[in-house]
N, C-alpha and C positions, 0 to 999 in steps of 0.2 A: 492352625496358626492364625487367628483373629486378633485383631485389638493390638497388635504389639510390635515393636518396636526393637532393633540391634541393630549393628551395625556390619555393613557388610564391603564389598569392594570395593564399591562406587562411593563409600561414607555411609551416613545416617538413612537406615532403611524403616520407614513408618507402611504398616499394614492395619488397613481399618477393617471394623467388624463381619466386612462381607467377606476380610480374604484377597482383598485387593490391595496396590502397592499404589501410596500418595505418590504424585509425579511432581519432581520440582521444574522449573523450567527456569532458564536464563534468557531475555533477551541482549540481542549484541546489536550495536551501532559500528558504523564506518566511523573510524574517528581520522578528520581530513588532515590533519598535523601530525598525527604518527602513520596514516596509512596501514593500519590494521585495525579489525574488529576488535570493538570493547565492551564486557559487561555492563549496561546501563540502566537495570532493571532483572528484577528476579522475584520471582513467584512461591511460595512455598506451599505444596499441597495439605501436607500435615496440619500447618497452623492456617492454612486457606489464606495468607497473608501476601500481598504486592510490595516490595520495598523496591525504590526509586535508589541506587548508586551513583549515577553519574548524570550528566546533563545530556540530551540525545543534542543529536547535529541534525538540522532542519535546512533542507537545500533554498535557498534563497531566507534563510534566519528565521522561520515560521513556519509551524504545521501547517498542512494545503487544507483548504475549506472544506466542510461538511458537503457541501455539495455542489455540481457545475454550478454556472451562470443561470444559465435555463431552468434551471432544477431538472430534477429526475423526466420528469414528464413531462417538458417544456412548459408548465405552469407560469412560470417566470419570466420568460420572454417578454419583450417590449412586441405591441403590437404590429411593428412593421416589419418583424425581425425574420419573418418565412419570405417576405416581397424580395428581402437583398440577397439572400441566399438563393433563389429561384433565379435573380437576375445576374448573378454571379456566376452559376451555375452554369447557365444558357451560356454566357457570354465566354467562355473558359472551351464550351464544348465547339461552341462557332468558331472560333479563333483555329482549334485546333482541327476541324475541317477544313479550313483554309488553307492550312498550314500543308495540309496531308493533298488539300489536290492541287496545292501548286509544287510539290514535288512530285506526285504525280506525271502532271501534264510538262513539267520540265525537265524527267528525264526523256 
C-alpha cells in the first residue's frame, strides 16, 4: 500500500511511496474573547502546504523578538552592562546579610 490515498476514520488518509502516512497538523490559539482554543493555522502534509485561518493573538499585540536584549551570547550588551549587574548583585546579597544578622543577634 504505497502512493495512495482513501479515506479513513479520521477523514482523508494520504500514504506516500515509502508506506508512510502524510501527517496533517492544526495549530490552535487562545482566543482571549471566547476563552477557548481556536484553529489558526494548519498544515497539510500531503500537499506540504501551511494555510493561515485565523489571526493569532499576540500577548502585549506583537510577536516577542528574535532574540533577548543581549543576544544569545551577550554580544549585544552595552559595555557597562556586567559593572550594574555585579554592583546589584553585591548590593542585594549585603543587604540581605544584614538583614539575616540583625535578626540574628535580636532574637
Amino acid at each position: 500500500m504505497t502512493a495512495s490515498r482513501f479515506s479513513g476514520i479520521t477523514g482523508n488518509v494520504s500514504i506516500d511511496e515509502n508506506g508512510d502516512r502524510y501527517s496533517d497538523y492544526s495549530l490552535l490559539d487562545l482566543d482571549p474573547q471566547q476563552g477557548k482554543f481556536v484553529e489558526v493555522a494548519y498544515y497539510s502534509g500531503a500537499s506540504n502546504e501551511l494555510k493561515q485561518v485565523a489571526e493569532f493573538h499576540w500577548v502585549g499585540g506583537s510577536p516577542p523578538k528574535d532574540s533577548p536584549i543581549c543576544g544569545w551570547d551577550h554580544s549585544k550588551c552595552p559595555e557597562g552592562y556586567p559593572f550594574y549587574v555585579y554592583l546589584l548583585s553585591g548590593s542585594a546579597v549585603f543587604i540581605l546579610v544584614l538583614m539575616s544578622g540583625f535578626i540574628y543577634f535580636w532574637r
